[in-house]
ZAFIPA-828897 format. One record per residue: y, x, z of N, C-alpha, C in turn. Coordinates in steps of 0.02 Angstrom, whole numbers, plus 50000, padded with zeros to 5 digits. Each point is the difference from the previous one (the first is absolute). Layout:
// ZAFIPA-828897
YXZYXZYXZ/...
END
This chain:
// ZAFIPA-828897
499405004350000500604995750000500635004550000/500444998949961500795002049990500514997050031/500325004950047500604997350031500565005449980/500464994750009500905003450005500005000550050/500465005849988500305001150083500504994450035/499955000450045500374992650029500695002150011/500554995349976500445000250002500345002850079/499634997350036500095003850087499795005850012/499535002349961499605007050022500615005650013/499925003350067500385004049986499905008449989/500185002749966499655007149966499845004850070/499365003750001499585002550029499675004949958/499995006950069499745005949981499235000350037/499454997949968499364998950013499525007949988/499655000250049499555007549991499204995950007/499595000849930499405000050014499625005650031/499565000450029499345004550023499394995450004/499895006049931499164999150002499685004649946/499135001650022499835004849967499804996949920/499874996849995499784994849939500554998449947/500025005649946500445000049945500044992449987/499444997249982500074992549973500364994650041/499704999950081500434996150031500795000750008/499965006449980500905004250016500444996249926/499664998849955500475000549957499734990350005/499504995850018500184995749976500664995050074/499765003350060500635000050036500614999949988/500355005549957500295003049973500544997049965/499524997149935500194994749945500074992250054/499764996850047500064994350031500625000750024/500165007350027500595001050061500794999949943/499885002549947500555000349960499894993849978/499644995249970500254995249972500394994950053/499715000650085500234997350033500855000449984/500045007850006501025001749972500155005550048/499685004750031500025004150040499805005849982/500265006950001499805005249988499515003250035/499605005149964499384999250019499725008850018/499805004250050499755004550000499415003150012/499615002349978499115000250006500025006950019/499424999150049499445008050022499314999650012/499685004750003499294999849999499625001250081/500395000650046499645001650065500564999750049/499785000650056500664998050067500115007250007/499905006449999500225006250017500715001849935/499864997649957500534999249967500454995449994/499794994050035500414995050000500455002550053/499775000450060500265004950059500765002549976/499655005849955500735004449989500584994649952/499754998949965500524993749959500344996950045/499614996350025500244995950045500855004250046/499885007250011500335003950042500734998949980/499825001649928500685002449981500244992749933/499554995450017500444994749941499994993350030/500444996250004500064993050040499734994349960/499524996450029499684995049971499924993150036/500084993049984500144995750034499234997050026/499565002749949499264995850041499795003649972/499204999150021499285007449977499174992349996/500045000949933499154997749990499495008350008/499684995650054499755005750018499095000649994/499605003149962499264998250022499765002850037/499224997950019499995001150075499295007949991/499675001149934499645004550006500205005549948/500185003050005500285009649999499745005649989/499785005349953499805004050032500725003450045/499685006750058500695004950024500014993150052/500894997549992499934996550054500144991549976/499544996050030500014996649988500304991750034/500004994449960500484996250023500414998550067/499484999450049500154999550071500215006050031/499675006749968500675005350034500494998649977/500344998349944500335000649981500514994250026/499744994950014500434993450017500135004650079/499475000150036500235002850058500315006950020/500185003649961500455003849983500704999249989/500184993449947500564998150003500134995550062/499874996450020500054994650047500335003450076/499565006750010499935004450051500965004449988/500225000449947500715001249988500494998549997/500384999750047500844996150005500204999549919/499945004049951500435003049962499704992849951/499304999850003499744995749943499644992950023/500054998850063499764993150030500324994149985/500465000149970500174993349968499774998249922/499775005249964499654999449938499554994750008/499924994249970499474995249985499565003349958/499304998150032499475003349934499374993750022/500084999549935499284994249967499455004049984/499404999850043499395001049972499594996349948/500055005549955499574993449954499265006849980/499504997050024499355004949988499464993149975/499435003449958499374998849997499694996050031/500125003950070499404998950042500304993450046/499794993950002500334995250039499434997050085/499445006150011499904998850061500695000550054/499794995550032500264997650072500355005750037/499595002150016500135007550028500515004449978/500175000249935500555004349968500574996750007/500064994049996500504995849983500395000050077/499395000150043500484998250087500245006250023/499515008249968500425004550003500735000549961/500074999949962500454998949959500514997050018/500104996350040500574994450037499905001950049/499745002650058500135002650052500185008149998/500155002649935500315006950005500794999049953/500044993449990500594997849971500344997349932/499305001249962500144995549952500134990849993/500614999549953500284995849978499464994150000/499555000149952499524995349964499275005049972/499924994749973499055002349978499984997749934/499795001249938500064999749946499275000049946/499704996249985499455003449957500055003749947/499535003849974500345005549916499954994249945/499704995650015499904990949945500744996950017/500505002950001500504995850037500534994049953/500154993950017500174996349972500745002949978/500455000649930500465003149990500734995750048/499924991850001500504996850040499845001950086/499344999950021500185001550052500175007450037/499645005149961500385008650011501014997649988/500064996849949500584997849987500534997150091/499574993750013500204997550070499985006250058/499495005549986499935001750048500635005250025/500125002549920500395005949987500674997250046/500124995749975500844995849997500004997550077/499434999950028500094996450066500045006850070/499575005749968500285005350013500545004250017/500204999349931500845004949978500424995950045/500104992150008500494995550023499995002550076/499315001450030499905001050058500505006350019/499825005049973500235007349988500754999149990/500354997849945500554998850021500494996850043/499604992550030500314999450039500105004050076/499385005550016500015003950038500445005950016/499845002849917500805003150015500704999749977/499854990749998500644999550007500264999250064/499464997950046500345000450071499975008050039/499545001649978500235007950025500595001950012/500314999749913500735001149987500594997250024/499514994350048500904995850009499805002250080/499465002350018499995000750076500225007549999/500015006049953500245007049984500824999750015/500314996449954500684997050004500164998250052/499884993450033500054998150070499985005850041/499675003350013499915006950051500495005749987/500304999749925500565004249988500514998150023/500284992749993500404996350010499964999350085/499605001850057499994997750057500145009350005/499735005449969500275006250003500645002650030/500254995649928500765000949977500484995650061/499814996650013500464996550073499905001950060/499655005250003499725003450066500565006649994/499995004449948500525003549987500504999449982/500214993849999500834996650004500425002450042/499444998650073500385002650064500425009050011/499785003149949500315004949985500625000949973/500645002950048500695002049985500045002749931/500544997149949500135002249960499495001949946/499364995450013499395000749923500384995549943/499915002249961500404996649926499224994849969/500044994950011499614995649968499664999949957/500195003849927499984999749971499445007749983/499735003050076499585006949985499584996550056/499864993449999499404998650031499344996749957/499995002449948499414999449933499944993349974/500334995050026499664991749980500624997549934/500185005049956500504997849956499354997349964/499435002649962499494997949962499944989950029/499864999350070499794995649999500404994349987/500815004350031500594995249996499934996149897/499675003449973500174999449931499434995349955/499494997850045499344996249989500184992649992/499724998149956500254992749986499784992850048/499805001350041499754994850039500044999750073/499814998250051500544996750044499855005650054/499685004749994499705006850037500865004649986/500164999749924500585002749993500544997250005/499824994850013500934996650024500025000650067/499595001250035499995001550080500215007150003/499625004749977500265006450009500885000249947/500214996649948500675001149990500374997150041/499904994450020500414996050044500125005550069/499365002650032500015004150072500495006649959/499875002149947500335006549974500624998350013/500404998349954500654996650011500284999850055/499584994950037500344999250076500245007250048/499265002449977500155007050043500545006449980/500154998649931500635004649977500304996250019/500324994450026500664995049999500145003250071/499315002050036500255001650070499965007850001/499695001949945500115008150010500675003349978/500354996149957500724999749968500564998550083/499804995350019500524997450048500035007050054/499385002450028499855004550021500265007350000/500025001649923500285005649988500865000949988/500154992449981500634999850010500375001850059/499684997550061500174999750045500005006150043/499445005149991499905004850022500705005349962/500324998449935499985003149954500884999050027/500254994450035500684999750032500045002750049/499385001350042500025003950054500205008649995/499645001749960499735007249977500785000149982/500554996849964500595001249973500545000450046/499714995550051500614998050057500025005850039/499345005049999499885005250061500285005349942/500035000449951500245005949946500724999950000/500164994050007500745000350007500245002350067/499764998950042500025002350063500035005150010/499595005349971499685008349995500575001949962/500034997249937500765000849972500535002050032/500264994050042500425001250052500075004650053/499335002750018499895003150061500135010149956/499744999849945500135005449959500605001649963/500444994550001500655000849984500315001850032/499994998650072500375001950067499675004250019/499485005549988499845006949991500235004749949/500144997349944500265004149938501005000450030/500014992349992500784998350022500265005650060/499495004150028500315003950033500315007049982/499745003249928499905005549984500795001749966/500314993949976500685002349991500595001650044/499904996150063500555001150053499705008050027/499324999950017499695005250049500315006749947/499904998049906500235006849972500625002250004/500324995750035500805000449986500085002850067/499605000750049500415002450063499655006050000/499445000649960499435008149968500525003649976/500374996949925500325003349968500665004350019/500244998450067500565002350021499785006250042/499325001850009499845007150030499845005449973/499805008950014500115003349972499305001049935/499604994250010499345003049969499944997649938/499975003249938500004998249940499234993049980/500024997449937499874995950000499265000550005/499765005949968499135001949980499785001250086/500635004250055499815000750058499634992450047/500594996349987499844992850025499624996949969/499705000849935499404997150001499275001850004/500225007050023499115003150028499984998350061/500784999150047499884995650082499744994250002/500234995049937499724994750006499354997849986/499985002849964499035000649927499675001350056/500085006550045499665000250048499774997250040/500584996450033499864994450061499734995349981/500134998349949499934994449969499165000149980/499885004849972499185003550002499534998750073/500334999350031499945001950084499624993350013/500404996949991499954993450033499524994649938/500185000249945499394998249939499195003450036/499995003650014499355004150017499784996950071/500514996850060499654997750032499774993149996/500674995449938499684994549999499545000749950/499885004849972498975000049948499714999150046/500005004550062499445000750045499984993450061/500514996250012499924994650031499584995049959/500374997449937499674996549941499365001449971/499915005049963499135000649994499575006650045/500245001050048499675004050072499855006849956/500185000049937499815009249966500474999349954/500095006049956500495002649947499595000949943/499764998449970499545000149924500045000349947/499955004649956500115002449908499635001949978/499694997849959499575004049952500455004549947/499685006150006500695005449965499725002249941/500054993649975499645001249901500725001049985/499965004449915500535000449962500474995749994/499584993449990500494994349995500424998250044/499474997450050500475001450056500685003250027/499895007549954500495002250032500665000749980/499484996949933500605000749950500464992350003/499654997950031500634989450014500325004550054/499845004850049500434999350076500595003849957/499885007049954500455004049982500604995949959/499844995349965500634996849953500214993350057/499514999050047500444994950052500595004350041/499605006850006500645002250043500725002849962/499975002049944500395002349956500514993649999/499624994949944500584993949995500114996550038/499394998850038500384991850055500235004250054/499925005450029500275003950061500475003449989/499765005849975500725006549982500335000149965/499994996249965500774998749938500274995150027/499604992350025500714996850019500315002150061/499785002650060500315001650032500315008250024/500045004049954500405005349968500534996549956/499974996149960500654996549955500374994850040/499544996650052500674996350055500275003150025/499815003350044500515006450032500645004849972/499485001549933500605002749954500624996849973/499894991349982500394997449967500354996550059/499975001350066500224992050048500775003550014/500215006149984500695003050015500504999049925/499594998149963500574997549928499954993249999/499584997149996500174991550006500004997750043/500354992649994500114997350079499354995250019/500014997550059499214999250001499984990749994/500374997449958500184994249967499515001549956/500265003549937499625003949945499204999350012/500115003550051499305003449998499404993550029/500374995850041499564994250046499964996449918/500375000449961499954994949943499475001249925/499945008450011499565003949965499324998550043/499885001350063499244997350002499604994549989/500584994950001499714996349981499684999249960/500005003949922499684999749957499415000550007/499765004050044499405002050014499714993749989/499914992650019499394996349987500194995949923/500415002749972500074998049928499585004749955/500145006650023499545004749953499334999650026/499944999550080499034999650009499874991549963/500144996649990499714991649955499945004749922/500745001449976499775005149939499605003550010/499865007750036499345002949984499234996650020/499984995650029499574996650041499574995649914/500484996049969500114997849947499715002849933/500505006749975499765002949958499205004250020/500035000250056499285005749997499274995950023/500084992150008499444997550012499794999950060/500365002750053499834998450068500074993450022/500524998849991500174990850026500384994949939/499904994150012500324997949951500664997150049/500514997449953500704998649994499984994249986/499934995250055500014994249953500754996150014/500244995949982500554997549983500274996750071/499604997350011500045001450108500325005650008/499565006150024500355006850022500605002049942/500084999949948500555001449987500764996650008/499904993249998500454994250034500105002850086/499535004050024500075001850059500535003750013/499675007149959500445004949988500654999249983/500324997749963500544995049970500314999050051/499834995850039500224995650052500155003450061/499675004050014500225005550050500575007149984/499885003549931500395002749992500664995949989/500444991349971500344996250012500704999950076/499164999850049500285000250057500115009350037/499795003049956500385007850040500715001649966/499984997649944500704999349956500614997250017/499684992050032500504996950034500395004350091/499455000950000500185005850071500475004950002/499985003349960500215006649965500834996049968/499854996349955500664996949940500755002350016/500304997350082500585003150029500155006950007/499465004549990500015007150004499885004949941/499854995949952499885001749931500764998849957/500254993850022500814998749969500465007350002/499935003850072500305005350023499955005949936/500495002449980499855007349973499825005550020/499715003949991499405003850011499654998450056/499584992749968499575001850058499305002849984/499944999349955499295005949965499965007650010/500645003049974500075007750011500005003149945/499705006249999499845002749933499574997849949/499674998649942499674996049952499435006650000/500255005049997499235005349993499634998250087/500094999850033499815000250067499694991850022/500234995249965499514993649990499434998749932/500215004149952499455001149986499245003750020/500325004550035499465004350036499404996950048/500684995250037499904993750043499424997249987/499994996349951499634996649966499075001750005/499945008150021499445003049978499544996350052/500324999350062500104998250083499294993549984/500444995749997499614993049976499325000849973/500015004149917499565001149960499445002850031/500105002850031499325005050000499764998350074/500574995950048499454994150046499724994649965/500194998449953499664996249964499364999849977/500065007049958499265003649966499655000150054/500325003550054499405002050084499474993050019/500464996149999499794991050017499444998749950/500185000649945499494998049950499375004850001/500155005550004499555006450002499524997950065/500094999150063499724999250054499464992250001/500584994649948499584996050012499384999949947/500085005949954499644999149947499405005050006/500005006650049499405003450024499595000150073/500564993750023499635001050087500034992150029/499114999749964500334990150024499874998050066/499815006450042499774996050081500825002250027/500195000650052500495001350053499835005650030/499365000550010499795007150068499845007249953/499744998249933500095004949927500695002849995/500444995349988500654998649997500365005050043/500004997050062500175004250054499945007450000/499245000850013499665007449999500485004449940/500024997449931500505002149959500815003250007/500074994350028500755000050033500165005750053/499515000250027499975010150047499975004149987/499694999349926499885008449971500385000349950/500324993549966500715001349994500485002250014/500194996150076500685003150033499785007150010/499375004650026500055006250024499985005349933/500104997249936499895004149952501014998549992/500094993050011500784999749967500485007450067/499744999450063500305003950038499965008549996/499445000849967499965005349963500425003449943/499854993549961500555002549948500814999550003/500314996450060500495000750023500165005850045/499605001650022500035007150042499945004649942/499765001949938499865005749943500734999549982/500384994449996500644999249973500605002450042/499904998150075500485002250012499955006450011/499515003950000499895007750016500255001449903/499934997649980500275003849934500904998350004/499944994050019500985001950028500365002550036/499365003050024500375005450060500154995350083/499874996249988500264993550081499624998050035/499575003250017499434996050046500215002850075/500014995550012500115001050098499484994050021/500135002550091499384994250036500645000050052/500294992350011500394997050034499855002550092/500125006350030500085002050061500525000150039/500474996849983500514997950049499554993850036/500655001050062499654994050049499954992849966/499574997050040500004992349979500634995449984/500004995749938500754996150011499654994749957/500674997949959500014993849963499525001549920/500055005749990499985002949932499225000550016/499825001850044499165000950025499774992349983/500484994950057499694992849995500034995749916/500465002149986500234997549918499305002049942/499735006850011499355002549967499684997250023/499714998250063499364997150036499954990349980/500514997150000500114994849976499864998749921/500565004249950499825002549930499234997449996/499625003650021499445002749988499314995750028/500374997450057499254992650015500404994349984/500534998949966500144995049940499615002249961/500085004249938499485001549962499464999750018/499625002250026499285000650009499654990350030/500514996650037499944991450011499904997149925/500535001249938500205000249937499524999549961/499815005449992499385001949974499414998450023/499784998150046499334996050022500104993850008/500504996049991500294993749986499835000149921/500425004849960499914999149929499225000449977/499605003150028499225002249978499964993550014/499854995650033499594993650028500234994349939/500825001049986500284995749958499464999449930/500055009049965499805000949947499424998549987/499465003750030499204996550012499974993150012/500314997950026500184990650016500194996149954/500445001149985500424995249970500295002049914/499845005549985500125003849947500895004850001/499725004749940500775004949981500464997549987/499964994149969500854996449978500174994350069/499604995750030500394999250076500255005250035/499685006050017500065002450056500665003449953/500125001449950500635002149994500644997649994/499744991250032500664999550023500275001250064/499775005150038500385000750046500505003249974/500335000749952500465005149987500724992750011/499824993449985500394996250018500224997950094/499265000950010499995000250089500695006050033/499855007349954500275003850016500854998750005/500054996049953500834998750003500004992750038/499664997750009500094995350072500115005050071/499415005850007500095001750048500745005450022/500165001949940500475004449987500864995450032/499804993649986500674997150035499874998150064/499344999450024499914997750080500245008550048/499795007249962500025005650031500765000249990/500334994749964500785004249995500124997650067/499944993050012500444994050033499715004950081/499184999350009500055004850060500155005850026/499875007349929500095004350033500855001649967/500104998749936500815000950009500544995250002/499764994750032500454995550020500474993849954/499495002149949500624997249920499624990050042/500594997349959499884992049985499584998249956/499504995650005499854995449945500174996949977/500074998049944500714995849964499444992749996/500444995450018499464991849993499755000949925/500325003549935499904998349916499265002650029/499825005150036499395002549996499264995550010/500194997650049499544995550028499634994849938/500114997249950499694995549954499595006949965/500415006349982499685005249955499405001850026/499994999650075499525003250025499294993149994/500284997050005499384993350009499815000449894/500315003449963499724998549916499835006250012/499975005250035499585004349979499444997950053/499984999050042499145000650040499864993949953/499984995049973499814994649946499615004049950/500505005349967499825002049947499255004249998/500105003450063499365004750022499394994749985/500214994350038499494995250033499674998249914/500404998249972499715000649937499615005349958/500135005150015499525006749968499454998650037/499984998950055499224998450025499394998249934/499545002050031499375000449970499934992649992/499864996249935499714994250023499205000049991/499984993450037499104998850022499454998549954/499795004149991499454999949935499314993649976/500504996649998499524991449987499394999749967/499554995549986499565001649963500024991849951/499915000949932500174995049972499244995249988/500124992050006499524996550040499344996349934/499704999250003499725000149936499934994349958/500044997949933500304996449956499564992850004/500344993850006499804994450027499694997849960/499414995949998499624998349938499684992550030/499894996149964499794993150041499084999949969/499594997850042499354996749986500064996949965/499565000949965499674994749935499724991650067/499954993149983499834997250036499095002750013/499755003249932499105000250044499935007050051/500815001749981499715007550044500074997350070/500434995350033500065001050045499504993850048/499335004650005499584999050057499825000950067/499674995950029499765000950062499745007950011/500145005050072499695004150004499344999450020/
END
C-alpha cells in the first residue's frame, strides 16, 4: 500500500539498525515515503559512534546483532543522560514474549514486527516524534524558566546592567515564555536606569564638592606665591622647597591610603611618570612663577581657566572622553560666569600686562590640561594613580634642584623660624591636599570634569582675597558664582542608561497559558 506523507507529518531525522541489508533498505524505503529522512547501519557498535556525533530524533532498532547487539545497545543509550530521550522502536523477527518485555523494560518506545503494516509503523512513528517533541518542548520552557528565575536572583546585584544577564535570546521568542522574560527585561532596565541615574547625581554632587574642596587648595597658591615672591629665594629655589614638602606629605598619604608605595618600573612606566613630570609639573609651575611678576593676577586667574576648555578639547580630539553638547554647554556656561567676575577689571587699562608674558601664560592651563587627560588616560584606579603621583613629585624635585644648582641659587632656608617657613609649609600641604583631591576626581569622574577645578580656582581665589587680604565681594559676583558651579554641574559625567528593548505585540495564538 502507498501513502503520502501527511500533510501534519512533521520532518524527522530517523536512524535504522539492523544487520539485514534487506530489512534495512525495505525500512528505509517505508520511512522515506512516510516524509522523513532516513539513516541506515549495520550493527549497534557502529550505531554507537553515529549516534555520538550526529543528532537523530528516533532509532528503529533490531533486536539481534552480531558485536553488540539490540538490548546492549538500547541499554546503553537509555543508561545516558546525553541520549535517554531518543525514542527507539524495536522492530525484530523474533516476536516471542520474552524479547518484547525485555525490550520495554530497558526502554523501548514500542514493539514492531519485520511484517509490519506500512500505516501502522506510520501511527507509530508520528505518535512517537509528537511525544519527543512535546518533551522537549517542555524541557525548553522549564531551561528558560530556570534562566529567567537565575536572572532575578542576580538582580539583587548593585549596578548589574540587565541587559549582561543572558535572557535577551528568550526576551526575543515568540510566545508567551518570551513576553514574560521581555516584559521582566524591560522592567528591570526601567529600574536599572532610574538607579544609575541616581547614583550618577550623587557621584556629581560629591565631584563638585572635591571640586570645591581642590579649588580652595589650588586658590591658595597665588596669594601664598605672592608673599614667596617678595623673599630672597629665586624661583627654581622655591620650588625644590615646595616639590619637596609637598613630596613629603603625598608619600604619607600613599602610605595611609594603600598601606605601601608600589610601581612596576617597566619602560613604560617610566616613561608616563617622565612626560607627567616634565609637562603637568615642571613647566607649569616654573612658567607660573616666572610669569606671576609681569601680569596681573586678573590675567592670569582668567588664563586658567582655560584649562578645562583645552582638557574637553584634548580629551575630545584624542579619544579619551567624549564632549558631548551637555559638557560643552557646561564649559560655556562657566567660563560666562568667570568673565562676568572679572568684566569691571578688564574695562581698566592694563589690566593684562605685557602680551608676550600672557601668552607664555597660556602654557599654564595647557599642559594641566594634557596632565588631566594623560593621568586619566594611563592610571584608571586612584591608588596606581597615586603611587604615580610620588615618583613624580620626587623626580619633579630633582629636577628643580639640577636647575637651580645650574643657576647658581640653591640655598636651604636656616634662618630662624617665621612666616616665610609657615607660607612654604602651607604652599605645600595645599598642594599635596590638591593633588590627592585631583587623583580621586580623575580616576572618578574623568579628565575633562576634574579640570574644572580651574573654575573652582577662581571661586576660591575671591573667597582667599575677602579673608586673607581683606578685599570686598562685590554683590555683581554672587549670581557669577552660582553660573559657574551650574556650569561644572553640567560637565558632570552623565549616567550611562541602557536602552530598553523594542516593543513588539503577540500574535493572538502566541499568547498562551504557561
Amino acid at each position: 500500500m502507498t501513502l503520502l506523507p501527511s500533510p501534519l507529518t512533521q520532518h524527522g531525522q530517523i536512524l535504522i539498525v539492523d544487520d539485514s541489508q534487506t530489512k534495512r533498505l525495505k525500512m528505509s524505503m517505508a520511512v522515506k515515503q512516510i516524509g522523513h529522512d532516513v539513516t541506515v547501519i549495520g550493527d549497534g557498535d557502529e550505531a554507537l559512534k553515529l549516534i555520538k556525533t550526529q543528532k537523530f530524533d528516533l532509532i528503529l532498532l533490531d533486536i539481534y546483532m552480531p558485536k553488540m547487539n539490540g538490548f546492549e545497545l538500547l541499554a546503553h543509550l537509555k543508561s545516558d543522560g546525553r541520549y535517554r530521550d531518543i525514542p527507539i522502536i524495536v522492530i525484530s523477527s523474533s516476536e516471542a514474549m520474552d524479547d518484547i518485555v525485555q525490550a520495554i523494560k530497558l526502554g523501548a518506545e514500542d514493539f514492531l514486527p519485520s511484517d509490519f503494516n506500512l500505516e501502522l509503523l506510520e501511527a507509530r512513528l508520528e505518535a512517537c516524534l509528537e511525544r519527543k517533541r512535546l518533551q522537549d518542548k517542555d524541557k525548553d520552557t522549564l531551561l528558560q524558566l530556570d534562566r529567567l528565575a537565575k536572572a532575578a536572583e542576580h538582580l539583587d546585584q548593585d549596578g548589574l546592567n540587565p541587559k549582561n544577564l543572558d535572557i535577551i535570546d528568550i526576551a526575543e521568542r515568540k510566545d508567551a515564555i518570551g513576553n514574560l522574560a521581555f516584559v521582566f527585561l524591560n522592567k528591570s532596565i526601567d529600574v536599572y536606569n532610574r538607579f544609575q541615574h541616581s547614583r550618577q547625581q550623587i557621584v556629581t554632587l560629591k565631584g563638585v564638592f572635591l571640586l570645591l574642596i581642590v579649588g580652595l587648595c589650588f586658590g591658595l597658591r597665588p596669594v601664598l606665591g605672592n608673599l614667596l615672591s617678595n623673599s630672597e629665594y629665586s624661583a627654581s629655589n622655591l620650588a625644590v622647597l615646595t616639590s619637596s614638602l609637598t613630596t613629603v606629605f603625598l608619600l604619607i598619604a600613599c602610605f595611609i591610603s594603600n598601606r605601601r608605595l608600589k610601581l612596576e618600573f617597566s619602560s613604560d612606566t617610566m616613561k608616563k611618570i617622565l612626560i607627567w613630570s616634565l609637562v603637568g609639573t615642571v613647566v607649569p609651575i616654573y612658567l607660573l612663577l616666572s610669569v606671576s611678576g609681569h601680569i596681573s593676577g586678573i590675567a592670569m586667574s582668567l588664563i586658567m581657566v582655560l584649562e578645562a576648555v583645552a582638557a574637553a578639547i584634548i580629551a575630545g580630539l584624542s579619544g579619551v572622553a567624549s564632549v558631548t553638547p551637555r559638557k560643552f554647554t557646561g564649559i560655556l556656561i562657566a567660563l560666562a560666569g568667570c568673565i562676568w567676575i572679572f568684566l569691571p577689571d578688564l574695562r581698566q587699562n592694563g589690566a593684562f600686562g605685557d602680551i608676550f608674558w600672557i601668552g607664555l601664560a597660556v602654557f599654564v592651563p595647557l599642559a594641566y590640561a594634557i596632565k588631566n587627560v594623560m593621568v586619566g588616560n594611563y592610571f584608571k584606579s586612584f591608588s596606581s594613580a597615586l603611587n604615580a603621583q610620588v615618583y613624580v613629585m620626587l623626580l619633579t624635585t630633582f629636577i628643580f634642584i639640577f636647575v637651580s644648582l645650574f643657576e647658581g641659587d640653591f640655598r636651604v632656608p636656616l634662618e630662624p623660624v617665621g612666616s616665610f617657613h609657615y607660607s612654604i609649609l602651607l604652599f605645600s600641604l595645599a598642594d599635596a591636599t590638591a593633588y590627592f583631591l585631583l587623583l580621586k576626581l580623575v580616576t572618578s569622574a574623568g579628565s575633562v570634569f576634574a579640570s574644572q577645578k580651574a573654575y573652582t580656582v577662581v571661586l576660591s581665589g575671591l573667597l582667599w582675597s575677602v579673608v586673607i587680604l581683606g578685599e570686598n565681594l562685590s554683590v555683581n559676583s554672587l549670581p557669577a558664582i552660582a553660573i559657574i558651579i551650574f556650569g561644572v554641574y553640567l560637565v558632570g559625567q552623565k549616567a550611562k542608561l541602557v536602552s530598553p528593548l523594542r516593543k513588539r505585540v503577540l500574535a493572538p495564538q502566541q499568547a498562551v497559558d504557561l
